[in-house]
PQR file with spaces between the fields and no chain letter, atoms N, CA, C, O and H, PARSE charges and radii, in Angstrom:
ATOM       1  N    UNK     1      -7.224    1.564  -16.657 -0.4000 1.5000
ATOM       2  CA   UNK     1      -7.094    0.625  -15.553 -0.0000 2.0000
ATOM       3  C    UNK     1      -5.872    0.951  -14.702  0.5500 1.7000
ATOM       4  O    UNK     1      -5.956    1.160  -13.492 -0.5500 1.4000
ATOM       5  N    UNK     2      -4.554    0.992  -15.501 -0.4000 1.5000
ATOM       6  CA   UNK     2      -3.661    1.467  -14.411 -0.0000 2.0000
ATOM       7  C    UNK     2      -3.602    3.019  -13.623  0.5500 1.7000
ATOM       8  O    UNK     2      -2.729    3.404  -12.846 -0.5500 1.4000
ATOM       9  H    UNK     2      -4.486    0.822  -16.484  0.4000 1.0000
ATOM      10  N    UNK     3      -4.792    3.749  -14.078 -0.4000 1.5000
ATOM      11  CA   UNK     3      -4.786    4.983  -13.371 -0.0000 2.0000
ATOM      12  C    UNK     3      -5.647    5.179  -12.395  0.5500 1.7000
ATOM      13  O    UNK     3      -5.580    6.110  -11.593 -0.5500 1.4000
ATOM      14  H    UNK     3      -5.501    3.436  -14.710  0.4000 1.0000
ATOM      15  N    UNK     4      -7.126    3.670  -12.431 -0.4000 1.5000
ATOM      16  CA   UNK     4      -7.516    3.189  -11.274 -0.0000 2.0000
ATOM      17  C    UNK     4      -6.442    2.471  -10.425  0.5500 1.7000
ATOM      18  O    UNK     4      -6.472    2.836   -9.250 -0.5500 1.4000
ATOM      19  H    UNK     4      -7.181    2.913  -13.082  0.4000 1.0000
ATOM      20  N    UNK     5      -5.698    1.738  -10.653 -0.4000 1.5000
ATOM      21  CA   UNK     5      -4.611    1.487   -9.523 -0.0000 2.0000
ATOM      22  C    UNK     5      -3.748    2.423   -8.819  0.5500 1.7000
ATOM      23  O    UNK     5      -3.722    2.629   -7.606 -0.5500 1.4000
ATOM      24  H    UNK     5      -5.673    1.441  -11.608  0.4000 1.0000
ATOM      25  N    UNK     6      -3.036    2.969   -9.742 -0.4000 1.5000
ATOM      26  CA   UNK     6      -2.364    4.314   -8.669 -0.0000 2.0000
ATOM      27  C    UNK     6      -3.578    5.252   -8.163  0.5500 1.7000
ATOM      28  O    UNK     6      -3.260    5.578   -7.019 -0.5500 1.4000
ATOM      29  H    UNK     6      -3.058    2.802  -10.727  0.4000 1.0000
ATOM      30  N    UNK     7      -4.645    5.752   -8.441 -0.4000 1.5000
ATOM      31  CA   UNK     7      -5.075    6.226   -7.522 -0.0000 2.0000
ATOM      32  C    UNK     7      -5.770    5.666   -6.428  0.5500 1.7000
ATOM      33  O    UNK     7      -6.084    6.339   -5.447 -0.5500 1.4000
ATOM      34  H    UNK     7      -4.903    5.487   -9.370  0.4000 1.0000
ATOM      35  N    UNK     8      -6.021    4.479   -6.550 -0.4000 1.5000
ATOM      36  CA   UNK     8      -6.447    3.383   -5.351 -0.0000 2.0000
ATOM      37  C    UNK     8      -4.829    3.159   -4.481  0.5500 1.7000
ATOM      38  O    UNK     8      -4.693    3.094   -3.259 -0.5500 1.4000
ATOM      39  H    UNK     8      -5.766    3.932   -7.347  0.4000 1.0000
ATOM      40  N    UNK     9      -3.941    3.090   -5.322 -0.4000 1.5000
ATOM      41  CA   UNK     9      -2.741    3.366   -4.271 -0.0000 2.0000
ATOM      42  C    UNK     9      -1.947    4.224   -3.439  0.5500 1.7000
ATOM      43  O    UNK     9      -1.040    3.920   -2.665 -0.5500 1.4000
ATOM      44  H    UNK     9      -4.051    3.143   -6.314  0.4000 1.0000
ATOM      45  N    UNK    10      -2.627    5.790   -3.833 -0.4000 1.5000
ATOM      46  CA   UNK    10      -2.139    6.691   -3.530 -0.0000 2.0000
ATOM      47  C    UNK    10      -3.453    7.149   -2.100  0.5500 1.7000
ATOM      48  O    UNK    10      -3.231    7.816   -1.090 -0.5500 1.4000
ATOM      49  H    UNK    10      -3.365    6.036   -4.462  0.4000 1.0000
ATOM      50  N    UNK    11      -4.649    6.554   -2.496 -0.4000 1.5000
ATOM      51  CA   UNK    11      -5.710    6.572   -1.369 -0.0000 2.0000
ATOM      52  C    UNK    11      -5.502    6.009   -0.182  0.5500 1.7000
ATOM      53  O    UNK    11      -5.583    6.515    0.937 -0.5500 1.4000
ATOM      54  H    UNK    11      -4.830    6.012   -3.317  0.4000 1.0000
ATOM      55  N    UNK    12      -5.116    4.487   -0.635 -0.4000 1.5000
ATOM      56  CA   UNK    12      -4.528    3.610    0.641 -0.0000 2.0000
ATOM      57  C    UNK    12      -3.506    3.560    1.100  0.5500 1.7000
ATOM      58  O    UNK    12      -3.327    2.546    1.774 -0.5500 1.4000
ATOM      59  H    UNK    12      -5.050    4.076   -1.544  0.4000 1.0000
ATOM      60  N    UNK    13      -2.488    4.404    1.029 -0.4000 1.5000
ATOM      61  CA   UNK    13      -1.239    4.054    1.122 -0.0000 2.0000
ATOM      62  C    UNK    13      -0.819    3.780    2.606  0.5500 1.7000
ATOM      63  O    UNK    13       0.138    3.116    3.004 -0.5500 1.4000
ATOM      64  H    UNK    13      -2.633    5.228    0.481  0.4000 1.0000
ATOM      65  N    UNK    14      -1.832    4.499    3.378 -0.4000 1.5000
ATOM      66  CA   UNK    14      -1.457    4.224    4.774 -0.0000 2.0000
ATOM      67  C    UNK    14      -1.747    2.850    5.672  0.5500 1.7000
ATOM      68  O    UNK    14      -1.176    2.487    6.700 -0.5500 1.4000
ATOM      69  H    UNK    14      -2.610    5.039    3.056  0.4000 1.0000
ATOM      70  N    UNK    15      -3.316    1.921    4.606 -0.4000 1.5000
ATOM      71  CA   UNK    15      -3.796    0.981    5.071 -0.0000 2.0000
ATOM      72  C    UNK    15      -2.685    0.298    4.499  0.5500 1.7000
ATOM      73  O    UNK    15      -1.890    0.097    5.417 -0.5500 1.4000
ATOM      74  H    UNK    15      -3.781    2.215    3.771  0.4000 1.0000
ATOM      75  N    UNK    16      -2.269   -0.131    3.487 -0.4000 1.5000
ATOM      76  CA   UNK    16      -1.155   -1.106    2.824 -0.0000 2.0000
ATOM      77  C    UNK    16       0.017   -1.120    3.763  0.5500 1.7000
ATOM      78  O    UNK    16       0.359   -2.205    4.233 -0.5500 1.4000
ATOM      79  H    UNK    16      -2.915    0.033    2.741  0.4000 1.0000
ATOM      80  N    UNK    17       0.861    0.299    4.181 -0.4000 1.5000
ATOM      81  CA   UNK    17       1.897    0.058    5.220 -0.0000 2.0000
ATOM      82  C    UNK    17       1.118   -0.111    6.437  0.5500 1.7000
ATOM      83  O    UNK    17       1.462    0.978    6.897 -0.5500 1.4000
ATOM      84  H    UNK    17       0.583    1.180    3.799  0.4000 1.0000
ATOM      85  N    UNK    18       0.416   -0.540    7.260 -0.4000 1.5000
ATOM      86  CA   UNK    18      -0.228   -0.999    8.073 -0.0000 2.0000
ATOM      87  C    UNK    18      -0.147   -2.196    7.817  0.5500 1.7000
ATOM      88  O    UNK    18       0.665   -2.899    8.419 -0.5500 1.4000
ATOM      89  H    UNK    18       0.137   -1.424    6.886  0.4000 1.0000
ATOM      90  N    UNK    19      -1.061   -2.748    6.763 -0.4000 1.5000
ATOM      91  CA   UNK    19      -1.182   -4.425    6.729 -0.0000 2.0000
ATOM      92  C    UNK    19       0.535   -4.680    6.655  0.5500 1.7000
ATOM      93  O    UNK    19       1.034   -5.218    7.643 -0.5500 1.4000
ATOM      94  H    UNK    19      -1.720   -2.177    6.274  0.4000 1.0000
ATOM      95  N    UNK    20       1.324   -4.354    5.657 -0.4000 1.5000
ATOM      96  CA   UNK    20       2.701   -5.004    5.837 -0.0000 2.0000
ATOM      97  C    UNK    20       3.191   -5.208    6.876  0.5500 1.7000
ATOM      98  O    UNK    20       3.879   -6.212    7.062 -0.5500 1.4000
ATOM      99  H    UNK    20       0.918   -3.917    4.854  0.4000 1.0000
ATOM     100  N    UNK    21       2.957   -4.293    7.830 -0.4000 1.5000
ATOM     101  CA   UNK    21       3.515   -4.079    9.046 -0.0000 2.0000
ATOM     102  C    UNK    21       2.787   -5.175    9.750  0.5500 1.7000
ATOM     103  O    UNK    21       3.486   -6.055   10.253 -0.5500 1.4000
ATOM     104  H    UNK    21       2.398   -3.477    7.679  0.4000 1.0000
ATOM     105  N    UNK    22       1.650   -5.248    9.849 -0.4000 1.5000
ATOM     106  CA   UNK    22       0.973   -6.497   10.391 -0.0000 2.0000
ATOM     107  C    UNK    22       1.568   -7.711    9.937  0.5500 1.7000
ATOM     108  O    UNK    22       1.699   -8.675   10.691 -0.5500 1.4000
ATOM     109  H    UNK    22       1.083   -4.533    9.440  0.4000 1.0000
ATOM     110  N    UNK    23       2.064   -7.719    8.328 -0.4000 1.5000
ATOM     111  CA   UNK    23       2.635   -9.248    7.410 -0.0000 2.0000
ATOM     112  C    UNK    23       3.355   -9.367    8.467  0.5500 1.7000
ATOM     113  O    UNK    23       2.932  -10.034    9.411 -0.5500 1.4000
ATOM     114  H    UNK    23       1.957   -6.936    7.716  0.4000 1.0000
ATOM     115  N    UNK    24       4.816   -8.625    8.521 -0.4000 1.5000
ATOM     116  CA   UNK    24       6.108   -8.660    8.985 -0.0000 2.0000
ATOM     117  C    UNK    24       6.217   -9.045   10.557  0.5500 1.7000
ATOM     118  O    UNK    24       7.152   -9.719   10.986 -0.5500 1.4000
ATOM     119  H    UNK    24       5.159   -8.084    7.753  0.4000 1.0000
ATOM     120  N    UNK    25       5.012   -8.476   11.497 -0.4000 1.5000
ATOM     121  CA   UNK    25       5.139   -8.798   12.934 -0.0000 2.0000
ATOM     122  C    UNK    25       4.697  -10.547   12.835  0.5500 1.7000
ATOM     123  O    UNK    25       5.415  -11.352   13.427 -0.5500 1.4000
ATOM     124  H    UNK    25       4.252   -7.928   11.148  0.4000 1.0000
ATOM     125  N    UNK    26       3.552  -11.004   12.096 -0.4000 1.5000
ATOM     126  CA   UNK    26       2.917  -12.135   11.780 -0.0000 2.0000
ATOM     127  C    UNK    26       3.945  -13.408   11.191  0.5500 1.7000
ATOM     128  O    UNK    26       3.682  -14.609   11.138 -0.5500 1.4000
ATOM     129  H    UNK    26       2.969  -10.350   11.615  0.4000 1.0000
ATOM     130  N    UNK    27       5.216  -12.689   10.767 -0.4000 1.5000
ATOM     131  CA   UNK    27       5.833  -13.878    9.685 -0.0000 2.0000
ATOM     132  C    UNK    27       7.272  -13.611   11.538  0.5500 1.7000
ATOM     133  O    UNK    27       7.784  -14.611   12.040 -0.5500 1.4000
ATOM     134  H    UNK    27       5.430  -11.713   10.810  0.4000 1.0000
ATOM     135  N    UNK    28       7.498  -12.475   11.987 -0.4000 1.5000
ATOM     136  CA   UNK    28       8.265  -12.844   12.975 -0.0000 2.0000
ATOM     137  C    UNK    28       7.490  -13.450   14.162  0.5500 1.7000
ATOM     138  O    UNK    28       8.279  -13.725   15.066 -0.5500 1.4000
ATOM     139  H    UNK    28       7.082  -11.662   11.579  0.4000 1.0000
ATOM     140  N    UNK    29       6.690  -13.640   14.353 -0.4000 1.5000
ATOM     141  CA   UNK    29       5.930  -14.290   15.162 -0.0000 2.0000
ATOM     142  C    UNK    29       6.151  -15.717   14.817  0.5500 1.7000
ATOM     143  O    UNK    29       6.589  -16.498   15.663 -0.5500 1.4000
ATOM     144  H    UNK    29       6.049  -13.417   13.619  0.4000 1.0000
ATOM     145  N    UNK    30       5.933  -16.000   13.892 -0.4000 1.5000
ATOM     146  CA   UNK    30       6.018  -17.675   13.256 -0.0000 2.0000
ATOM     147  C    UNK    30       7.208  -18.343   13.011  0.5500 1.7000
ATOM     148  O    UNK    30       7.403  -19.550   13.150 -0.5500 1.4000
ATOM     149  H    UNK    30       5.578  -15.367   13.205  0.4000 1.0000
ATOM     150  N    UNK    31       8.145  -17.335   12.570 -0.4000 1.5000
ATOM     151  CA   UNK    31       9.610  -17.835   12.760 -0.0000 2.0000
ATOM     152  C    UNK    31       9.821  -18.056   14.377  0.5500 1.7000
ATOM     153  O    UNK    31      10.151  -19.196   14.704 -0.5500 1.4000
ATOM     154  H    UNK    31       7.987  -16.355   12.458  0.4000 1.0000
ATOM     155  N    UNK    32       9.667  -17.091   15.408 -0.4000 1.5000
ATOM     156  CA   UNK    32      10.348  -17.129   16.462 -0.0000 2.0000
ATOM     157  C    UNK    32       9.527  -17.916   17.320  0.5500 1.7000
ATOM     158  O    UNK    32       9.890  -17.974   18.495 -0.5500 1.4000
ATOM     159  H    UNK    32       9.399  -16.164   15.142  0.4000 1.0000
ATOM     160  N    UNK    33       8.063  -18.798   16.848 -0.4000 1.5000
ATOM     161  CA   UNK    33       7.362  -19.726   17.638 -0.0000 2.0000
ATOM     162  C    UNK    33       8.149  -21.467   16.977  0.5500 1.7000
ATOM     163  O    UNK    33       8.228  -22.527   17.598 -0.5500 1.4000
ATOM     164  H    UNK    33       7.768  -18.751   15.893  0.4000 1.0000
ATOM     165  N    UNK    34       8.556  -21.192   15.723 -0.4000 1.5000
ATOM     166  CA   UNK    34       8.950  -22.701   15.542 -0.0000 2.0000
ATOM     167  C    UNK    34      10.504  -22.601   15.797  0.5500 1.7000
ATOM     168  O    UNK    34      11.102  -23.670   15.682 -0.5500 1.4000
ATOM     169  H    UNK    34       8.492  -20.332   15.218  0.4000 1.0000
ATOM     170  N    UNK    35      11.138  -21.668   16.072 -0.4000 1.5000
ATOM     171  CA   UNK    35      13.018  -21.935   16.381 -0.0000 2.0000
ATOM     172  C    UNK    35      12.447  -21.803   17.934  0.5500 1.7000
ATOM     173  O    UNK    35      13.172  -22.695   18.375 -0.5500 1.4000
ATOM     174  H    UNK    35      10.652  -20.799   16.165  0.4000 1.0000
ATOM     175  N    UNK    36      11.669  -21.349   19.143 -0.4000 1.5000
ATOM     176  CA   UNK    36      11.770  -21.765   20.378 -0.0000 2.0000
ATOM     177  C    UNK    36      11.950  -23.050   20.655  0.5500 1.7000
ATOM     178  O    UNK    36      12.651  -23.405   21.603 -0.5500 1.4000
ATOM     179  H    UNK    36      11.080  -20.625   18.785  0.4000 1.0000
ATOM     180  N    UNK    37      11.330  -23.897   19.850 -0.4000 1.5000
ATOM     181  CA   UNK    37      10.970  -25.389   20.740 -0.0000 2.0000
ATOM     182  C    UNK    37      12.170  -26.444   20.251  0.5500 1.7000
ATOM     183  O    UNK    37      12.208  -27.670   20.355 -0.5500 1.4000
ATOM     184  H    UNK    37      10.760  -23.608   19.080  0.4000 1.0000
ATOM     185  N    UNK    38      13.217  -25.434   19.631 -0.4000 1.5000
ATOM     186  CA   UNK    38      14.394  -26.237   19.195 -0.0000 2.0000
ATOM     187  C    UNK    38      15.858  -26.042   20.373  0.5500 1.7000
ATOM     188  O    UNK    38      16.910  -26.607   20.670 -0.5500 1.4000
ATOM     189  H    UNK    38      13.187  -24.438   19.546  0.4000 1.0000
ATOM     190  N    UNK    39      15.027  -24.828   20.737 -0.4000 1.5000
ATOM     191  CA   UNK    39      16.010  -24.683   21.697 -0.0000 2.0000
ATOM     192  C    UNK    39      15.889  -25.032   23.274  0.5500 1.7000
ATOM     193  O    UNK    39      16.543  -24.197   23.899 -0.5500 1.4000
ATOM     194  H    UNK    39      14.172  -24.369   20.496  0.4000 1.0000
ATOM     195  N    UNK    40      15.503  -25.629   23.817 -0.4000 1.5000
ATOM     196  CA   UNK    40      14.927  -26.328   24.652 -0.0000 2.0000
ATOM     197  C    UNK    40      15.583  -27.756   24.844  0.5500 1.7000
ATOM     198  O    UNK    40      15.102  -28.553   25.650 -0.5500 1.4000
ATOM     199  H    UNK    40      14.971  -26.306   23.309  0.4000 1.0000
């Protein structure tokens, strides 16, 4: 089983840093939509 995971991780590795990269724009998106309306 863990040698189905690393090689399922070593396959995707480019989709996984993609989605993170998607997490990270998605979680600064949400921080910087609820601190706008404080500053106002």
């Amino acid at each position: 089983m863990l040698t189905e995971i690393k090689a399922m991780l070593r396959r995707s590795d480019t989709t996984l840093f993609l989605d993170f990269v998607g997490v990270v724009a998605l979680m600064v998106t949400l921080v910087a939509g609820l601190h706008l309306p404080g500053g106002f």
